[in-house]
ZAKOL-552394 format. One line per 8 residues: number of its first residue (from 1); for each residue x, y, z of N, C-alpha, C. Coordinates in steps of 0.05 Angstrom, whole numbers, plus 5000, padded with zeros to 4 digits. Layout:
N
NUM	X Y Z X Y Z X Y Z ~ ...
# end
This chain:
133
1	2943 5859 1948 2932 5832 1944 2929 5819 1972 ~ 2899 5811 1973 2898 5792 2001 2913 5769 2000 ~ 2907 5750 2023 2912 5729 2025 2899 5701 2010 ~ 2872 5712 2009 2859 5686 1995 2861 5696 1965 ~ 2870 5726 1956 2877 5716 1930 2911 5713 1920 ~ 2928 5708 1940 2945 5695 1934 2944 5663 1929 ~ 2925 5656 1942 2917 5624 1943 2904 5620 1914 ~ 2882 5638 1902 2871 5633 1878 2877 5640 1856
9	2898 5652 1865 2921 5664 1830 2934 5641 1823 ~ 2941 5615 1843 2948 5593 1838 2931 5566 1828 ~ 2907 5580 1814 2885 5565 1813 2877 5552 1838 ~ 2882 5554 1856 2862 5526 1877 2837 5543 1882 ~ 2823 5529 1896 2801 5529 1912 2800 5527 1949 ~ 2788 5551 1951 2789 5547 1983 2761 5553 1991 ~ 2761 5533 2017 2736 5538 2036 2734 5527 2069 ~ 2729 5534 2079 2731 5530 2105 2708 5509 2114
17	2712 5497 2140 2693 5474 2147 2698 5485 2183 ~ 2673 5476 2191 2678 5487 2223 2649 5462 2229 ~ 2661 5458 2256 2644 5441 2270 2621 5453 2282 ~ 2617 5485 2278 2597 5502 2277 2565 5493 2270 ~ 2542 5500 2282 2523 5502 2274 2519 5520 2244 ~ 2499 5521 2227 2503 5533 2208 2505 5562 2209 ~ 2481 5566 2222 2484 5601 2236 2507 5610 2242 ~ 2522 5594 2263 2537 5602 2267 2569 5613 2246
25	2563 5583 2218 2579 5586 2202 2581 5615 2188 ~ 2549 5618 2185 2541 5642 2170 2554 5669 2175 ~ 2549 5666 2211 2558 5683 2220 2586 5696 2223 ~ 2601 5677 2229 2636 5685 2227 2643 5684 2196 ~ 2627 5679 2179 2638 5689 2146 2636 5711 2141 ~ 2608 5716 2147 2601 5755 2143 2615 5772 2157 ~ 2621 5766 2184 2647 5782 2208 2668 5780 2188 ~ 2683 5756 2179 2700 5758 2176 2704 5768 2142
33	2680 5775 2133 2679 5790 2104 2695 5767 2090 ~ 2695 5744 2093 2698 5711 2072 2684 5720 2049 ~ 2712 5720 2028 2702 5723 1999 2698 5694 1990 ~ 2699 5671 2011 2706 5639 2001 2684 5623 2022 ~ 2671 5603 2011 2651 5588 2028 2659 5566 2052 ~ 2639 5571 2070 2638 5571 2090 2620 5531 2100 ~ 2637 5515 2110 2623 5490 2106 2606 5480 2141 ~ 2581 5485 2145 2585 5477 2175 2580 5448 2177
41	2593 5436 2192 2596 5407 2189 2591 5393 2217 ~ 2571 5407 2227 2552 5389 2258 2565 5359 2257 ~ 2553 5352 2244 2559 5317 2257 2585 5312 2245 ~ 2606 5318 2246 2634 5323 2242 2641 5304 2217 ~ 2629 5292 2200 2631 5272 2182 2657 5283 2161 ~ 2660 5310 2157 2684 5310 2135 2706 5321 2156 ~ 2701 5333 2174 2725 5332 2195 2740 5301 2204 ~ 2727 5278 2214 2734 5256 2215 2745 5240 2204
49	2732 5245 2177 2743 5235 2146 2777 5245 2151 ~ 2783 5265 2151 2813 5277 2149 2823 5273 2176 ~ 2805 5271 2199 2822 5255 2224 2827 5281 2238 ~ 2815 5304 2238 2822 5332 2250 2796 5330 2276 ~ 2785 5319 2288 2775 5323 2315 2777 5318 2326 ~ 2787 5342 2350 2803 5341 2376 2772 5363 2397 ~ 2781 5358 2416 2767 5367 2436 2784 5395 2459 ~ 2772 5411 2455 2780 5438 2478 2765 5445 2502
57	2781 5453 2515 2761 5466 2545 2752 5493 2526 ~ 2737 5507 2533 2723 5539 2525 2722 5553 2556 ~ 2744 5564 2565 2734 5579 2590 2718 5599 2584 ~ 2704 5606 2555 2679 5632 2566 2658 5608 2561 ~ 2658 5585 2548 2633 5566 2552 2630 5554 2576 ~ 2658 5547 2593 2663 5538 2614 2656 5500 2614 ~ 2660 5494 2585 2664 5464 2580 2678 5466 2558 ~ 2681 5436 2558 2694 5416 2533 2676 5418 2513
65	2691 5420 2491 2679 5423 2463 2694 5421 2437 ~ 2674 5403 2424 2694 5393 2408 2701 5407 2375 ~ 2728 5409 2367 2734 5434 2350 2751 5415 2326 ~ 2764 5427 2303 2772 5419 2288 2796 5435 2291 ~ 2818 5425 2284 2851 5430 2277 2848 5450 2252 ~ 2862 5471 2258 2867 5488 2231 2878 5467 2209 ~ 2869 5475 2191 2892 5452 2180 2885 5458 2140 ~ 2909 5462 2122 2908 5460 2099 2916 5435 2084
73	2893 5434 2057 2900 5405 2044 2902 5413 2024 ~ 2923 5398 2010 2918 5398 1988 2914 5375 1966 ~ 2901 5379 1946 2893 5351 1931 2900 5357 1906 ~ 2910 5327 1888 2904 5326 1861 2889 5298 1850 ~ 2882 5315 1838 2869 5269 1823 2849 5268 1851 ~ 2845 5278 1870 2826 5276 1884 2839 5255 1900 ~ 2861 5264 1904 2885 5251 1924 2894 5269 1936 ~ 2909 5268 1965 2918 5285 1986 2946 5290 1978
81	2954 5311 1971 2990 5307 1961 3003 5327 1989 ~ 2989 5347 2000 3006 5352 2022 2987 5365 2041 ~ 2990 5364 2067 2976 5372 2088 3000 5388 2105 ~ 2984 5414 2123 2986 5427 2144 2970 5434 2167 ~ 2977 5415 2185 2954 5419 2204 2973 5430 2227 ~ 2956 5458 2235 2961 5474 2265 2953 5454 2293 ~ 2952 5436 2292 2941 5424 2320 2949 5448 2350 ~ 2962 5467 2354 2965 5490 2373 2953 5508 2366
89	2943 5507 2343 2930 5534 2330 2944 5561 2328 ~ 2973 5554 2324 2986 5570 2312 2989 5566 2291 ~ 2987 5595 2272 2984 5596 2245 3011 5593 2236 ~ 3017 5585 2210 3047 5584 2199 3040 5619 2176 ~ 3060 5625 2170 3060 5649 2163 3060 5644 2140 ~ 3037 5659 2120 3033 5660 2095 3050 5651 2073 ~ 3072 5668 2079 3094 5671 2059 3109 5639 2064 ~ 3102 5627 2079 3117 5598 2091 3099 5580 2071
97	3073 5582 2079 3044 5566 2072 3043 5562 2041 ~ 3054 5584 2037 3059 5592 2000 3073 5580 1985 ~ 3095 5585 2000 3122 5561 1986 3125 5534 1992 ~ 3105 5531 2013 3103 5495 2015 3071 5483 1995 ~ 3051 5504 1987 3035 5503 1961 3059 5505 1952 ~ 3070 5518 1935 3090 5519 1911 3110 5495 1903 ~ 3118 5485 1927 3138 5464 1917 3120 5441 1921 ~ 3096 5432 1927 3071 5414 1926 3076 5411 1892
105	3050 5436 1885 3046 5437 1863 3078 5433 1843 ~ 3100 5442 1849 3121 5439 1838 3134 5410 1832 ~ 3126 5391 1854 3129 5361 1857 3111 5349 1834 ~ 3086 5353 1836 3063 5342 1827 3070 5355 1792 ~ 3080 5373 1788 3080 5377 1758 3109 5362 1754 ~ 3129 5358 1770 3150 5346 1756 3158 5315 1769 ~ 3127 5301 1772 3124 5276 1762 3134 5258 1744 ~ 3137 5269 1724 3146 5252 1692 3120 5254 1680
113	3097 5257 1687 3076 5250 1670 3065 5279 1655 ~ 3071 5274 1628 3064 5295 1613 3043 5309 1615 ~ 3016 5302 1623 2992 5311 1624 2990 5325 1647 ~ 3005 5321 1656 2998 5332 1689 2996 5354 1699 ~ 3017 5368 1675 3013 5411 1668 2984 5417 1665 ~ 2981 5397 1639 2957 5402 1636 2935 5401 1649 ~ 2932 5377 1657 2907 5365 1680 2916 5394 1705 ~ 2936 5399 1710 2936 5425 1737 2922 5446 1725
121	2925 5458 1703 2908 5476 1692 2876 5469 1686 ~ 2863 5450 1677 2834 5436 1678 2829 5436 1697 ~ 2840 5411 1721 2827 5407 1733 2825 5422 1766 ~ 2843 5444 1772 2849 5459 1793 2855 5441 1813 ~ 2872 5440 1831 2876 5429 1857 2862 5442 1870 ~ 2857 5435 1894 2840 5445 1918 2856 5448 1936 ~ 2846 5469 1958 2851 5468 1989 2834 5471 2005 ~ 2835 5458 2023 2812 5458 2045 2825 5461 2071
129	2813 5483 2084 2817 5496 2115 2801 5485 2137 ~ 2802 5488 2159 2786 5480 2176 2786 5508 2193 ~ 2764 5520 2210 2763 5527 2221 2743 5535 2241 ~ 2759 5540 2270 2736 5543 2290 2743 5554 2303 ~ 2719 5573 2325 2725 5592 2345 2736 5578 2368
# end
């Protein structure tokens, strides 16, 4: 079992967003054989929204350029219930990433509110990635 279907055995949804041209989006999905869609987001409008744009040197571009924070969300009700953002762009290790989804979703079902099993099964939580070269 990969990685992105440990993420979707938990019902969520994943997709990546990069400050990428679209080509370019295209391009690092197919390299990277992405069984999950790919968002390119030029004028940084949903990177901003979440507050993830930061700026890097590129020594093979040999400038500043501006990139998005790795970073996982998660939502319910179309609310943010927990975030992980790499700002070093060091990755946290799967098996870490998993159990902090797990006790999310574990919080959010033991709310008090009866429906809420339910509504997790209808309505799927989401996660959203960011990523860039």
């Amino acid at each position: 079992m990969n990685n992105f279907d440990l993420i979707t055995e938990r019902g969520l949804d994943f997709f990546a967003v990069s400050a990428e041209a679209p080509a370019d989006s295209r391009r690092m999905k197919e390299r990277q054989q992405a069984p999950f869609l790919f968002i390119a987001d030029q004028d940084l409008a949903l990177i901003d929204h979440f507050g993830l744009r930061t700026t890097t040197f590129s020594s093979k571009l040999m400038k500043f350029k501006t990139v998005s924070h790795p970073t996982f969300i998660l939502f319910h009700r179309r609310e943010e219930v927990w975030r992980d953002v790499q700002p070093k762009y060091k990755r946290t290790a799967v098996s870490e990433t998993l159990a902090q989804i797990d006790s999310a979703m574990a919080r959010i079902t033991a709310a008090g509110d009866p429906r809420v099993h339910q509504e997790l099964e209808q309505s799927e939580p989401m996660i959203i990635t960011r990523s860039s070269e």
